[in-house]
C-alpha positions in Angstrom: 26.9 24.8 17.6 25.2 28.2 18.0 22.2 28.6 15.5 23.2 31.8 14.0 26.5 29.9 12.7 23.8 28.0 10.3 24.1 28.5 6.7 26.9 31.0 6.6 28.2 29.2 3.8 29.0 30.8 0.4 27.5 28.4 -2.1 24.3 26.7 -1.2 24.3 23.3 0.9 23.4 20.5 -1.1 21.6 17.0 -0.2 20.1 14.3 -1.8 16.9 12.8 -0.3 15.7 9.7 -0.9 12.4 10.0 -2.2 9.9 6.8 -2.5 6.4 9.2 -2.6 5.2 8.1 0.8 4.2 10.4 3.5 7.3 10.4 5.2 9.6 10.8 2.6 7.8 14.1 1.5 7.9 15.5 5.2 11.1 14.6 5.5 12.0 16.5 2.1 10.1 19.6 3.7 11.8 19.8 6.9 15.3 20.2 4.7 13.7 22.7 2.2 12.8 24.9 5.3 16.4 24.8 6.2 17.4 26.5 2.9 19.1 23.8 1.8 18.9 22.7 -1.6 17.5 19.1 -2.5 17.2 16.3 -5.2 15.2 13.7 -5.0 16.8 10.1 -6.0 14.5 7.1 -6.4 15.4 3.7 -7.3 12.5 2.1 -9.6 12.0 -1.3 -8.1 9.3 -4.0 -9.7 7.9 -4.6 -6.5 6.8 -1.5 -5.6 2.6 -0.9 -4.7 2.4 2.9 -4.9 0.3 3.7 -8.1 0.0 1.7 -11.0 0.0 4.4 -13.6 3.4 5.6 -12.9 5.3 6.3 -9.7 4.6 8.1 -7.0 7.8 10.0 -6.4 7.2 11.6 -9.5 3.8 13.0 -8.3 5.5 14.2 -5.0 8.8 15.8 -6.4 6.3 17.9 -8.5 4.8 19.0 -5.4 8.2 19.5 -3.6 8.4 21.2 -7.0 12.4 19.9 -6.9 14.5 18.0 -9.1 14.1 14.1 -9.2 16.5 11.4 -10.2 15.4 8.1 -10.7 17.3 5.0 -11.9 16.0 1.5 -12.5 16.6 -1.7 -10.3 19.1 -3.9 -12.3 20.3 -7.4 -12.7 22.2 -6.9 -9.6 19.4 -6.0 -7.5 17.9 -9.5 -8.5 20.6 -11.3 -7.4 20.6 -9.4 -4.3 17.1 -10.5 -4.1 17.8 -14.2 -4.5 20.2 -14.3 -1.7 20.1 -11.2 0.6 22.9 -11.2 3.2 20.6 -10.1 5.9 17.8 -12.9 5.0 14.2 -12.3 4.6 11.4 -10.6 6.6 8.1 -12.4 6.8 7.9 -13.1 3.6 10.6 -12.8 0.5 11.5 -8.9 1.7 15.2 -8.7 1.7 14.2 -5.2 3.7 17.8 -4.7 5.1 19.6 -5.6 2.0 17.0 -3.7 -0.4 17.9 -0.3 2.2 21.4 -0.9 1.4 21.0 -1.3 -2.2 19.3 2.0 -2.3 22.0 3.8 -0.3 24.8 2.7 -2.7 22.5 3.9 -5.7 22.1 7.6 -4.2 25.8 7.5 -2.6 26.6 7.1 -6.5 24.2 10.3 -7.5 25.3 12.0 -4.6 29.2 12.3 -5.2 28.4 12.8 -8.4 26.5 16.1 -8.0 28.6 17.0 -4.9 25.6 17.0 -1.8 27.1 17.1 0.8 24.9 14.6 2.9 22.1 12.0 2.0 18.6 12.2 4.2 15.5 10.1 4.1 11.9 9.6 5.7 13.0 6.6 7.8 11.4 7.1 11.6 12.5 5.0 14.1 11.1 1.6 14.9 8.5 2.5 12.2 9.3 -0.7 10.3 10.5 -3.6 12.4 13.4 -5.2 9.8 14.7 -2.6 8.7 14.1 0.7 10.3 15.5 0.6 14.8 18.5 0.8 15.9 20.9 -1.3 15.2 19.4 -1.9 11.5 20.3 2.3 10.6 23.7 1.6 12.0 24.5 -1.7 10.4 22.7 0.0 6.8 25.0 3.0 7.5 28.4 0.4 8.3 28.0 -1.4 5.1 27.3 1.0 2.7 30.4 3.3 4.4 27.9 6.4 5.0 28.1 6.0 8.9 27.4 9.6 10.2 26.6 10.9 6.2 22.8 10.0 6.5 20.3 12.1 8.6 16.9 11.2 9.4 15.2 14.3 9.9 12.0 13.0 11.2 13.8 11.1 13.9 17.2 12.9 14.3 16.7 14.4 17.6 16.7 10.1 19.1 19.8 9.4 17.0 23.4 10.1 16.9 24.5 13.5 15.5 25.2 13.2 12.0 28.3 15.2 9.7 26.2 17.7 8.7 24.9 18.9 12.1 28.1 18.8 13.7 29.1 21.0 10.5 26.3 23.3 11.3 25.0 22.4 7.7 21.6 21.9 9.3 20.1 23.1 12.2 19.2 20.1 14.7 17.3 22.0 16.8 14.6 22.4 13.8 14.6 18.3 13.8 11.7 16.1 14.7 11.8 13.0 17.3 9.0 10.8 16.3 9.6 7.3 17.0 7.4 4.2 16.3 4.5 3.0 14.5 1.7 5.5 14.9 1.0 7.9 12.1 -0.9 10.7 14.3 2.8 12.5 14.6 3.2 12.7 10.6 -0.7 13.7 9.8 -0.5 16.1 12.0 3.1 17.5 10.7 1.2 17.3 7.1 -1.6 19.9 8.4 1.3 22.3 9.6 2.7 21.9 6.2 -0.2 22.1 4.4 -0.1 18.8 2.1 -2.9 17.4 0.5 -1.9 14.7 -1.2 0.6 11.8 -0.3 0.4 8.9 -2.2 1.1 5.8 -0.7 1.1 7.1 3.0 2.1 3.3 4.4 4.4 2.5 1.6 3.9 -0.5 0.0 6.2 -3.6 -1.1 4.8 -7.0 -3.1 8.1 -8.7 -1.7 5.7 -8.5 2.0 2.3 -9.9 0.8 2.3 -14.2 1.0 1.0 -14.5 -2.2 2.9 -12.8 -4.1 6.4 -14.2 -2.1 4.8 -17.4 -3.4 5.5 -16.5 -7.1 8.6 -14.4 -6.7 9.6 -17.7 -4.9 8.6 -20.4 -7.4 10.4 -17.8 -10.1 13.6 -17.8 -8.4 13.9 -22.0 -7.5 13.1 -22.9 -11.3 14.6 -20.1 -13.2 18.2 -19.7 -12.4 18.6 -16.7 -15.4 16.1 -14.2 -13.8 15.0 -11.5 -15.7 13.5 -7.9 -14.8 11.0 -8.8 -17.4 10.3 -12.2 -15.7 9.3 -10.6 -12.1 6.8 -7.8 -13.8 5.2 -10.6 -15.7 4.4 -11.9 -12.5 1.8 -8.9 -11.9 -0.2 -10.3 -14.6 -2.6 -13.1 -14.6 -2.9 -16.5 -12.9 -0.1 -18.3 -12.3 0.3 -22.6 -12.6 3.2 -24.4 -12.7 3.6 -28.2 -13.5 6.9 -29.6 -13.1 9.4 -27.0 -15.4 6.7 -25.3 -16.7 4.9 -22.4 -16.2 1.7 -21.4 -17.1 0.0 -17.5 -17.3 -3.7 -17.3 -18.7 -4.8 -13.5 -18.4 -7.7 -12.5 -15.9 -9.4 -9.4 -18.1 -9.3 -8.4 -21.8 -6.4 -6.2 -20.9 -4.5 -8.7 -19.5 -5.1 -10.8 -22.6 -3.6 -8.3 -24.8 -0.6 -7.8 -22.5 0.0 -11.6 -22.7 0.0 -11.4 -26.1 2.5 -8.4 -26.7 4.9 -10.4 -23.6 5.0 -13.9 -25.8 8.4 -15.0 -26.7 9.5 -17.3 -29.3 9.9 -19.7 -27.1 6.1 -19.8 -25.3 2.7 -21.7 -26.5 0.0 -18.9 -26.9 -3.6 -20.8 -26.5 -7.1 -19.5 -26.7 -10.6 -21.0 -27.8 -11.5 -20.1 -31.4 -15.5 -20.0 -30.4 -15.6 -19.0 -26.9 -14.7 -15.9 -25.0 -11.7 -16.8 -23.1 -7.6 -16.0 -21.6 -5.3 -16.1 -23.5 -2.8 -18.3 -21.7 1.5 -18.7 -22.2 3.0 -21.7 -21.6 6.7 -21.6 -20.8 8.8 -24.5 -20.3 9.6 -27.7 -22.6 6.8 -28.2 -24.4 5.6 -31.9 -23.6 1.9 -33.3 -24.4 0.8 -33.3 -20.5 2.4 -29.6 -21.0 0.2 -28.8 -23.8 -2.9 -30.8 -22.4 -3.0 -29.0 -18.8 -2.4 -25.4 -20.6 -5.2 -26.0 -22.7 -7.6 -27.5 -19.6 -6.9 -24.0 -17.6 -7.8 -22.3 -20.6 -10.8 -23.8 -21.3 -11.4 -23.5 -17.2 -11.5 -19.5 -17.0 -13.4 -19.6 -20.3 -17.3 -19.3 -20.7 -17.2 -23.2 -22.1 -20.0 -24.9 -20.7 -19.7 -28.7 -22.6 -17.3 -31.3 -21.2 -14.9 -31.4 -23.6 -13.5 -27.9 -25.2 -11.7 -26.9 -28.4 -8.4 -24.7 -27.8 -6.4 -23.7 -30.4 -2.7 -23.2 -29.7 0.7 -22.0 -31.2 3.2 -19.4 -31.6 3.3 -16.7 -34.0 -0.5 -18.5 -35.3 -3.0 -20.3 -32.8 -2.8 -23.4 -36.4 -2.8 -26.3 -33.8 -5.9 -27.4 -31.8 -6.3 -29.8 -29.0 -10.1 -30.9 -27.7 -9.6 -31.6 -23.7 -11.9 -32.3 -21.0 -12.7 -29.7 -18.8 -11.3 -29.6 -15.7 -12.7 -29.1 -12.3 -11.9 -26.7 -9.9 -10.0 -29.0 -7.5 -7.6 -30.2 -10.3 -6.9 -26.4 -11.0 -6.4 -25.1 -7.3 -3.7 -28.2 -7.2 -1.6 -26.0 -9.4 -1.8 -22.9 -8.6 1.2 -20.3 -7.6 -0.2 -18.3 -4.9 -3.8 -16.6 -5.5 -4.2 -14.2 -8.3 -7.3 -13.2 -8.0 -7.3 -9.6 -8.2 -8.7 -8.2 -5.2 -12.2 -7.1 -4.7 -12.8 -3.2 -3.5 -12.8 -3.3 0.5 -15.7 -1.5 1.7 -15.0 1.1 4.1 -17.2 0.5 7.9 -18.7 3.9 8.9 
């Protein structure tokens, strides 16, 4: 279709974008602005995502876009999802092709709602290797029923023509045709545009670290009734687990207080009445070897220095006390749910 056709439409084009905050998202958004077009940003707020921890970086970057932003929160259904994903797992627990399709049902939803008249997003082209060549866009596209409605405008020019370009909604000859893993492409595209700040430039997923698939993992094969509130408590703290129970003790003072504030009626709150030390939550059926091993891990990450330590324990009040022997760090290891260390700062080689 001619260029000049472009845009001679008498009410504004509308699309929705999904928006996640990373670097290609925010080009991506750019590119469709520059058309004229008019854009929302939709973003679904999962529990897994790595972006910024006080708050999410879509925000930050539809502020810059300086456009409106629609965000909705994973729910119950995207847990189930989780637990089994149709397309299976990458390396680790990231339902990547199911989680894509999730996401394009959410903003199909926003987008009839507000009438756009096509979804786009920052995908590029074998960037990510589940989710993100060939075949994967088409079979996203096929189950979701948006075959031909989404357009990738970083990578449009390798792809199919999509409704909107055949429609002359968007000009495809203003479309990019990056393809693959190298970022060089998308820094460079950033000078042109002038952005200075991308949060998140290589995205970022817990579901893809080993560790943390370990806990999402041991969550999901002994609790059958999942909770949202159940996966972001695995952010925080150490993580045991003997038999059906589950044991937390917090790594920092904040962490402490967070445990506190998460404790259910159901859970054992321990601490040591002289010592600084976690505050630990034991979940589960609450057994003597139950008791006895929470109260050991407590004493473990405390500053305790005797052989035998005082914990108190409880619910609402610490009013019951067990003295244990303190444990070594061979018998702790044995029950630990991934590694929960929290990372130390990588330094950068010059």
């Amino acid at each position: 279709m001619p260029q000049n056709n472009v845009h001679h439409h008498m009410t504004k084009v509308k699309a929705v974008g999904l928006l996640s905050g990373g670097l290609d998202s925010i080009l991506a958004t750019e590119m469709i602005l520059k058309q004229g077009i008019e854009v929302t940003a939709f973003n679904v707020k999962s529990p897994f995502c790595l972006c910024k921890k006080d708050g999410c970086a879509a925000i930050d970057a539809a502020k810059q876009l300086n456009i409106p932003l629609k965000m909705v929160a994973a729910g119950n259904d995207y847990i189930r999802m989780l637990r089994n994903p149709k397309h299976g797992y990458g390396k680790n627990m990231n339902p990547c092709i199911d989680c894509r399709i999730y996401l394009f049902k959410q903003a199909k939803k926003y987008a009839r709602e507000i009438g756009a008249s096509f979804l786009f997003t920052g995908e590029v082209l074998d960037e990510r290797p589940m989710s993100q060549h060939y075949p994967a866009l088409k079979l996203i596209e096929k189950e979701t029923n948006l075959e031909g409605k989404i357009l990738r405008p970083l990578s449009a020019q390798l792809l199919p023509e999509t409704d909107a370009e055949k429609k002359g909604l968007i000009d495809r000859a203003q479309l990019l045709n990056i393809q693959g893993r190298s970022r060089k492409p998308q820094l460079k595209l950033a000078q042109e545009f002038n952005l200075k700040d991308f949060p998140c430039p290589s995205g970022g997923c817990l579901l893809t670290y080993t560790e943390y698939a370990k806990k999402i993992r041991d969550l999901l094969t002994h609790k059958k009734r999942t909770t949202l509130a159940d996966i972001t408590l695995l952010r925080i703290g150490r993580h045991f687990r003997i038999g059906k129970n589950k044991i937390i003790t917090g790594r920092d003072e904040t962490e402490n207080k967070t445990l506190k504030t998460r404790q259910t009626k159901n859970e054992l709150a321990f601490e040591l009445p002289d010592i600084v030390g976690p505050i630990t939550l034991l979940q589960g059926p609450k057994t003597k070897k139950a008791i006895k091993t929470a109260a050991q891990i407590t004493a473990f990450y405390s500053d305790a220095k005797t052989s035998e330590v005082k914990v108190n324990y409880g619910q609402e009040k610490h009013d019951h006390t067990i003295i244990v022997p303190l444990p070594n760090k061979t018998e702790i290891d044995k029950l630990r749910v991934g590694n929960d260390e929290k990372p130390k700062k990588k330094t950068t080689k010059k």
